[in-house]
C-alpha positions as CSV (number, residue, x, y, z in Angstrom):
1,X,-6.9,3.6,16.3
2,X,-5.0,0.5,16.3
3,X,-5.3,-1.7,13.5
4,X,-9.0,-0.6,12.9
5,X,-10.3,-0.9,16.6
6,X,-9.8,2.4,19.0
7,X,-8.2,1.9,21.8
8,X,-6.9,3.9,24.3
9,X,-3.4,5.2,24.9
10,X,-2.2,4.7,28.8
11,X,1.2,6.3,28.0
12,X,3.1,7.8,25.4
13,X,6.8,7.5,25.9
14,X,8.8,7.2,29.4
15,X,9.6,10.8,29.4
16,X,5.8,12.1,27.8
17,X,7.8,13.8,25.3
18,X,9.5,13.0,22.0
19,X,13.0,12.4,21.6
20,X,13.5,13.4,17.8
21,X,17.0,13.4,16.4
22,X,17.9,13.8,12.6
23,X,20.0,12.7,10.0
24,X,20.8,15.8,7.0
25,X,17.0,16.2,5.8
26,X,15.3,13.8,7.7
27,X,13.7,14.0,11.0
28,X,13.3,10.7,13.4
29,X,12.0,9.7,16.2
30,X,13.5,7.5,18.9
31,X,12.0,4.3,19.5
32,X,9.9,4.1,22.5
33,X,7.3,1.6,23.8
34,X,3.7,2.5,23.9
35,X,0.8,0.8,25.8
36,X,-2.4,0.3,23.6
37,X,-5.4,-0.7,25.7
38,X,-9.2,-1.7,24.9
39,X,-11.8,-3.7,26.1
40,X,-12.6,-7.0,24.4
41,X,-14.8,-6.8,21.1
42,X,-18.0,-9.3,21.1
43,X,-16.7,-11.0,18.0
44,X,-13.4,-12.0,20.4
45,X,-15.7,-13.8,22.9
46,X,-14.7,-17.2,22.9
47,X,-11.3,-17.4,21.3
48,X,-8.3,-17.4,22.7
49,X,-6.1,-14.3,23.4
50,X,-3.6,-15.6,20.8
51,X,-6.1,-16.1,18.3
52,X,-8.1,-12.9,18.7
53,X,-4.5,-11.4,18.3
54,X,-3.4,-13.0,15.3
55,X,-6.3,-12.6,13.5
56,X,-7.4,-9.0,14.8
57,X,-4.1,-7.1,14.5
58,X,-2.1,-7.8,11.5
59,X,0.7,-5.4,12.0
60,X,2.6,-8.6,13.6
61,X,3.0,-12.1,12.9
62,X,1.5,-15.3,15.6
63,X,5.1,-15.9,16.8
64,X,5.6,-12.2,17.9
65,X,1.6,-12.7,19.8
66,X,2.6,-15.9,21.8
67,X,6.1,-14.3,22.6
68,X,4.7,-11.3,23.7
69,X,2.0,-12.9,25.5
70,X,4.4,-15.2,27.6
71,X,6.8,-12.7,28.2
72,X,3.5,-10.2,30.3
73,X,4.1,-7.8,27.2
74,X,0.3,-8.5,26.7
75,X,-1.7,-8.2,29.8
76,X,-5.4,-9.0,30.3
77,X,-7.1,-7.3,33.7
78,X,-3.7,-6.0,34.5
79,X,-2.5,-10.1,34.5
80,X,-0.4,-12.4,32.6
81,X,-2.1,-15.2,31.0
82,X,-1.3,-17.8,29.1
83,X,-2.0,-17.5,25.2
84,X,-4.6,-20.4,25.3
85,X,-6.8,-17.8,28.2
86,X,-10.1,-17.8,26.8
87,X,-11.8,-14.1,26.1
88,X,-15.0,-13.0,28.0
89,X,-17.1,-9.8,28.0
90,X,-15.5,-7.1,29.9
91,X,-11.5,-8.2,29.7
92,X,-9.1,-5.1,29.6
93,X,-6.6,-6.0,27.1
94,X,-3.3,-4.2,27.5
95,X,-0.3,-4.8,24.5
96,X,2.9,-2.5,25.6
97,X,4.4,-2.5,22.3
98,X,7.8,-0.7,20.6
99,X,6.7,2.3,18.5
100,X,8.9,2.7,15.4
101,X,8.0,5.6,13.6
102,X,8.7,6.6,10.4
103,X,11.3,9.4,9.6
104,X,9.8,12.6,7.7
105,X,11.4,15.4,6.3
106,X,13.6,17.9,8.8
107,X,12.4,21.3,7.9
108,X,11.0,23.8,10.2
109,X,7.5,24.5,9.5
110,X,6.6,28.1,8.3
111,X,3.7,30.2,10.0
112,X,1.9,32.2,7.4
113,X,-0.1,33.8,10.2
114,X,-1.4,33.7,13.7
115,X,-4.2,36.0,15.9
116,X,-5.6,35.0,19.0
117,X,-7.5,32.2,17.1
118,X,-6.0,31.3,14.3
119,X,-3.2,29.9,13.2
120,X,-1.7,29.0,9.7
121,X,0.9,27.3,8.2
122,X,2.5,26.0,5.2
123,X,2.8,22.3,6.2
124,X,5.2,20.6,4.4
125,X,4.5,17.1,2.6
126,X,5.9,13.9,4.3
127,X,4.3,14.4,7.4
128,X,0.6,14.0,8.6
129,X,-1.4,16.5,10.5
130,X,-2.5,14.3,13.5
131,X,-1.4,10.9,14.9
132,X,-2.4,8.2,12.7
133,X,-1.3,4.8,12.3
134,X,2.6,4.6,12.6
135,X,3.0,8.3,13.2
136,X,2.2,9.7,17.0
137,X,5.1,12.1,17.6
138,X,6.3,12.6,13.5
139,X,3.3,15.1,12.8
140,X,2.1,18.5,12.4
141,X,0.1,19.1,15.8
142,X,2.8,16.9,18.0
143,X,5.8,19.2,16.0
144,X,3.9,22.4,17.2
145,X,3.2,21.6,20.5
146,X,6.5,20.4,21.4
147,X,9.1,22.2,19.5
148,X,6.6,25.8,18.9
149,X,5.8,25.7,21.9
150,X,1.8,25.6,21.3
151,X,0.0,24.1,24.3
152,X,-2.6,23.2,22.8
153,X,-3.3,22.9,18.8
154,X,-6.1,21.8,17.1
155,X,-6.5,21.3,12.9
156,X,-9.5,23.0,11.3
157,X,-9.7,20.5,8.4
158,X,-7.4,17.9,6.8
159,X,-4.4,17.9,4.5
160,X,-3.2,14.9,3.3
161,X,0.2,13.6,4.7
162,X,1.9,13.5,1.2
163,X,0.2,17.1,0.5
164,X,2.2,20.0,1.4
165,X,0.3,24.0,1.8
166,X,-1.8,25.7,3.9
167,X,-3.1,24.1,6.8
168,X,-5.7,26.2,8.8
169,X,-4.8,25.4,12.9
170,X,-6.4,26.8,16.0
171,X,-5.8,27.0,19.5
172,X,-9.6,27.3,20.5
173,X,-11.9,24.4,19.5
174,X,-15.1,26.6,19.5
175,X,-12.7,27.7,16.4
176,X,-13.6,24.6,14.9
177,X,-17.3,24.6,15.0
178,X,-17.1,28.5,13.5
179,X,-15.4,27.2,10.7
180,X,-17.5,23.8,9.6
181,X,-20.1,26.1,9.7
182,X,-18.9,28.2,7.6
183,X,-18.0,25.3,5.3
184,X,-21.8,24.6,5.4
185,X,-22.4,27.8,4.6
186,X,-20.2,27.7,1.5
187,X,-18.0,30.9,3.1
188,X,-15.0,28.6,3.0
189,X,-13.2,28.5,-0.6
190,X,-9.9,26.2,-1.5
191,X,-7.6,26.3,-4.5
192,X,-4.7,23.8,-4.7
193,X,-2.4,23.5,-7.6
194,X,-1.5,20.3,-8.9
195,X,0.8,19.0,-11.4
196,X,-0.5,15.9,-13.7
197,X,0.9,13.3,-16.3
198,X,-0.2,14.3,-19.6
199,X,-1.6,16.8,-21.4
200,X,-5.3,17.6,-19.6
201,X,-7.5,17.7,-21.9
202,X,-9.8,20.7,-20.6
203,X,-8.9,24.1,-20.4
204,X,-11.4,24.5,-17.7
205,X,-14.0,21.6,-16.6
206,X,-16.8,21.4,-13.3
207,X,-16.1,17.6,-13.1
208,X,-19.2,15.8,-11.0
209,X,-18.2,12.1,-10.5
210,X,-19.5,10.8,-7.1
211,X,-16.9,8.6,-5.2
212,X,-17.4,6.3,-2.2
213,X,-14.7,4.2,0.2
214,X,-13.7,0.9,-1.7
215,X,-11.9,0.3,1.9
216,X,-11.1,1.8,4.6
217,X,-8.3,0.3,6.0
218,X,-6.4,1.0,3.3
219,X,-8.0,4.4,3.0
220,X,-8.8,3.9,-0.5
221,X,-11.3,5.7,-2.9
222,X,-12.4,5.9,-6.2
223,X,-15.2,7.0,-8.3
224,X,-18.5,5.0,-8.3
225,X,-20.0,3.8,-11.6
226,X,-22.0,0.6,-10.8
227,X,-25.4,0.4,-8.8
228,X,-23.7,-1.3,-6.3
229,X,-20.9,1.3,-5.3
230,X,-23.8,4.4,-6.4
231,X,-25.2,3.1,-3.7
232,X,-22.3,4.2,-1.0
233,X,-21.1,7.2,-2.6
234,X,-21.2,10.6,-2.2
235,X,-21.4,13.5,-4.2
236,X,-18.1,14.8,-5.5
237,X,-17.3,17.7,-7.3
238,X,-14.3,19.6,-8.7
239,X,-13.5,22.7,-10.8
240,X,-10.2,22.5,-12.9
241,X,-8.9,24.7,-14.9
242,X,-5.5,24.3,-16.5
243,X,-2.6,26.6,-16.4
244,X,-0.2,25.2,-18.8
245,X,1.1,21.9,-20.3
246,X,4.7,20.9,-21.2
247,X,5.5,19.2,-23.9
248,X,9.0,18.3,-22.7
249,X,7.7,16.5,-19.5
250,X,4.7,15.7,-20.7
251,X,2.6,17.3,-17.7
252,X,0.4,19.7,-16.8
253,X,-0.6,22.3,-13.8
254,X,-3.3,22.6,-12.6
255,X,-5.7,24.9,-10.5
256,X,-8.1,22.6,-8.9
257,X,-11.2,24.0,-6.6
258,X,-12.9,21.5,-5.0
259,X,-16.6,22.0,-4.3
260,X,-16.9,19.2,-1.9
261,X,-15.0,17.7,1.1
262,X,-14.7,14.2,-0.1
263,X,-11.4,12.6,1.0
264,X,-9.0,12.4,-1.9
265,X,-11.3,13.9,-3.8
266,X,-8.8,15.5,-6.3
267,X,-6.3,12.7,-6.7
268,X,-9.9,10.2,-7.5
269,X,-11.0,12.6,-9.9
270,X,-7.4,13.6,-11.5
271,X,-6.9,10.1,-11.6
272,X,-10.3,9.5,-13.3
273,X,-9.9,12.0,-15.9
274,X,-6.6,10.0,-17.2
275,X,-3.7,12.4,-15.5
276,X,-2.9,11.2,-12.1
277,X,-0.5,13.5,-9.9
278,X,3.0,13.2,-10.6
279,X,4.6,10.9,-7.7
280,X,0.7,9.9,-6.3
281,X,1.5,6.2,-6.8
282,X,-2.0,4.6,-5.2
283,X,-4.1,6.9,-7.4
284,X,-2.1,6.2,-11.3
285,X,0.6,8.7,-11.0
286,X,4.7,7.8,-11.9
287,X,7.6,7.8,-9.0
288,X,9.6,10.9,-10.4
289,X,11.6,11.5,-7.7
290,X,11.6,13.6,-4.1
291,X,13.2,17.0,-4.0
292,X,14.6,16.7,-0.8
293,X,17.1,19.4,-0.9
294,X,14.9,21.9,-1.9
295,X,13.6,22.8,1.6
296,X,15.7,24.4,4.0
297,X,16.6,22.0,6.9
298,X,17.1,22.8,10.1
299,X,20.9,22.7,10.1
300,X,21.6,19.6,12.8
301,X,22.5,16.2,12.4
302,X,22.3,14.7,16.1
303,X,23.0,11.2,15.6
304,X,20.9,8.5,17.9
305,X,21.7,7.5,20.8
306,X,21.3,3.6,22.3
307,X,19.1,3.4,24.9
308,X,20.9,2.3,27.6
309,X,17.1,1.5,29.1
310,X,15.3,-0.7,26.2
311,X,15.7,-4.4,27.1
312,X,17.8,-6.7,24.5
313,X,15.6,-9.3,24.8
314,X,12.7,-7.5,23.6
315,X,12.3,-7.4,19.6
316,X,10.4,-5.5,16.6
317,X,8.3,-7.8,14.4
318,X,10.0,-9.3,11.3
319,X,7.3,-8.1,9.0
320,X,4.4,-5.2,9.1
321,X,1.5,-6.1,6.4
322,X,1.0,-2.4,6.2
323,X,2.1,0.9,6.7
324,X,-0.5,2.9,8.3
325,X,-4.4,2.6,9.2
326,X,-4.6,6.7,8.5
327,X,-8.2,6.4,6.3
328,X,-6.3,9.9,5.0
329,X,-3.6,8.2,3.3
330,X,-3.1,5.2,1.2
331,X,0.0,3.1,0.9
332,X,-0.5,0.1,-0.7
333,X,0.4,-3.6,0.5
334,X,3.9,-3.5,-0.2
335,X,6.2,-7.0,-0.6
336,X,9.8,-6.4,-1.2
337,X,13.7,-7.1,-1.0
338,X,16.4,-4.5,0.3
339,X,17.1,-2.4,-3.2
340,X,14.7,-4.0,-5.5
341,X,12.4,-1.9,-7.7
342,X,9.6,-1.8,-5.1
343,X,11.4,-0.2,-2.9
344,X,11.4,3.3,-3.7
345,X,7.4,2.9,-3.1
346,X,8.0,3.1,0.2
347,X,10.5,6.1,-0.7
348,X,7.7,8.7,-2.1
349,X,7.7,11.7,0.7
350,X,5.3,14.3,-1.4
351,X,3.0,14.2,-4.1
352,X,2.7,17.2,-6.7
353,X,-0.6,18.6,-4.5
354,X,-0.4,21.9,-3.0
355,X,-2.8,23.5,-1.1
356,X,-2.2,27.0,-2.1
357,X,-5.5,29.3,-1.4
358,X,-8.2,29.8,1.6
359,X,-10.5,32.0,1.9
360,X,-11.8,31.7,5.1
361,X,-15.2,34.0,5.6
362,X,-13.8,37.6,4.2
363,X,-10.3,36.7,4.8
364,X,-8.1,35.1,2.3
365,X,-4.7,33.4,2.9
366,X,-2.2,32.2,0.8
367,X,0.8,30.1,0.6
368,X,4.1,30.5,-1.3
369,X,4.3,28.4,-4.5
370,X,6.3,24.8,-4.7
371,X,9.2,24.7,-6.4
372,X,7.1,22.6,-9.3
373,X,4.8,25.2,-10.8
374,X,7.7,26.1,-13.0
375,X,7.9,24.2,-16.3
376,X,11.9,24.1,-15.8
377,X,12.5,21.9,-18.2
378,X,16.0,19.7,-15.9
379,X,13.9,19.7,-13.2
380,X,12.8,16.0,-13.6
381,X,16.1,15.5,-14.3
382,X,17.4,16.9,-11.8
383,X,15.5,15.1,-9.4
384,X,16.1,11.8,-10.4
385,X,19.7,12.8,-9.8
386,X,19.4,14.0,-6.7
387,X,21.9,12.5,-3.7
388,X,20.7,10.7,-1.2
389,X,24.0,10.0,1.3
390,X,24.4,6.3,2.3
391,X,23.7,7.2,5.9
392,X,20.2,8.4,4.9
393,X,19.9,6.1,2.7
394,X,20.4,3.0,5.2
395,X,18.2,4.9,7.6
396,X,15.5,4.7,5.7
397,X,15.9,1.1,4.1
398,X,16.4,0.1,7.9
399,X,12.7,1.6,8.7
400,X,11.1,-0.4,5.0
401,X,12.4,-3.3,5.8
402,X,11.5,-3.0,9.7
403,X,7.8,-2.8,8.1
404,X,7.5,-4.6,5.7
405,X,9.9,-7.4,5.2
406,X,9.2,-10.7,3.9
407,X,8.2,-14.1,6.1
């Protein structure tokens, strides 16, 4: 899906493979360019290319649509045109585009277990399960397939990217229809631990509030309350029961069993009941800090290398209006300048989320704990302290600022 219409992928990198490198705890991607192809939309008809562009697909600005038009970057029926061509019915529309992905954390990704059908991990937060907006090679299933050497890998249900926990994979897709039906047949059951702002105010609470999509571009929910959004939401409900509070951090933990598959369902409701997740930004929750040193990284640094290949005169965009079209995630419309306040939005690589428990039919699986179940009372602290080196630093500033810098 680019930019809210599907199109087709033609090819994904020169080589068909990823060429990651990584900088201490960060794992990156080397640009690449990308054809996105699709067939004109009825509601083009009649404009010109330039304007269906500009208008259409946000992620750049009219300057970089008539350059990359004139230059045969943008192709329609395997042709350059000019960006005055008018669209018909039937036009294959072709954009060969640089991919710039966004850097996740470098840790290698812990199988819990694996037969002959299953397989599960415990995924860490900061990166996504499947492709999905900016992220094609940066994910769980691309990670798997080309560095554990899993031909083919397929996700049994969803885990947001910020989430970290178990993640139920297969390598059979008749897998998958086993295990919605056992969803269905409520023989599925999920616990994930959470830790909130505040002081919860239930030791243990069924909460039934029915949410619904208030858009999905920006893959944003919340709970419905008048006629109008009762009227697209869907029944949403979610057992918490509370494990302890602190006093000196002012938070809580959580054991939260979901008894429906809404997307985001826990962070709506959390967020809803006045103690959003700690770091959960879209949904209420305060920017404590990432505790990127906490995971074991992979142990190399293999600085990138300039592609001898990529043409100079071909450019990124000056400005992104948005992160990612993932209707999993939500990163809101960020405007900002290199080290003000807003930028450590961009900066958030986990939420306090964990999906800890599955019980999959008469088999149950579990995860190790995150390091924030413990009250420890320096640990927020701690992680506001923590040192980011300049390198990294500048690595990931160079990526914000790629996205989402100002006209």
């Amino acid at each position: 899906e680019y930019m809210g219409v599907i199109m087709q992928k033609s090819t994904e990198s020169e080589s068909g493979k990823p060429q990651y490198y990584y900088t201490e705890t960060l794992r990156h991607v080397k640009d690449y360019f990308y054809n996105y192809r699709t067939f004109a939309k009825q509601r083009w008809y009649g404009k010109t290319l330039l304007e269906a562009f500009v208008k259409e697909f946000q992620a750049y600005d009219e300057e970089y649509y008539k350059n990359a038009i004139a230059d045969g970057r943008i192709l329609v029926n395997k042709k350059k045109v000019e960006p005055s061509y008018i669209v018909k019915n039937g036009d294959n529309i072709e954009h060969s585009a640089l991919r710039k992905e966004p850097p996740v954390y470098n840790v290698t990704i812990p199988i819990v277990e694996r037969n002959d059908e299953i397989v599960v991990i415990d995924k860490p937060p900061s990166i996504p399960v499947h492709q999905c907006g900016s992220y094609f090679y940066n994910t769980i299933l691309s990670i798997m397939q080309h560095e554990q050497g899993f031909k083919e890998v397929y996700a049994l249900h969803r885990l947001d990217r910020l989430t970290s926990g178990l993640l139920m994979l297969t390598t059979n897709e008749e897998q998958s229809v086993k295990f919605h039906q056992a969803i269905k047949d409520s023989q599925v059951e999920k616990m994930y631990m959470a830790r909130v702002h505040g002081n919860f105010p239930y030791d243990e609470i069924n909460w039934e509030k029915p949410t619904y999509c208030v858009s999905h571009k920006l893959g944003k929910y919340d709970v419905a309350e008048t006629p109008e959004q009762l009227a697209k939401s869907k029944e949403t409900i979610t057992r918490f029961k509370k494990v302890w509070y602190d006093a000196h951090s002012d938070t809580s933990l959580l054991e939260c069993y979901p008894k429906t598959g809404r997307t985001h369902q826990i962070r709506v409701h959390l967020k809803s009941l006045k103690c959003s997740i700690v770091n959960d930004i879209p949904y209420g929750g305060k920017f404590i800090g990432n505790h990127l040193m906490k995971y074991q990284t992979q142990g190399k640094v293999i600085p990138e290398k300039k592609d001898e290949e990529t043409k100079d005169d071909v450019k990124p965009p000056t400005k992104r209006v948005k992160l990612e079209e993932d209707p999993e995630e939500s990163i809101e419309k960020v405007d900002f300048e290199e080290g003000s306040e807003e930028t450590s939005n961009y900066f958030v690589k986990e939420i306090w989320l964990h999906s800890f428990r599955y019980r999959f039919l008469d088999k149950v699986y579990q995860s190790n704990p995150p390091y924030w179940v413990e009250k420890c009372p320096e640990l927020f602290q701690k992680l506001s302290l923590i040192h980011i080196s300049e390198p990294t630093r500048q690595a990931e500033i160079s990526y914000a600022v790629f996205c989402l810098k100002k006209k």
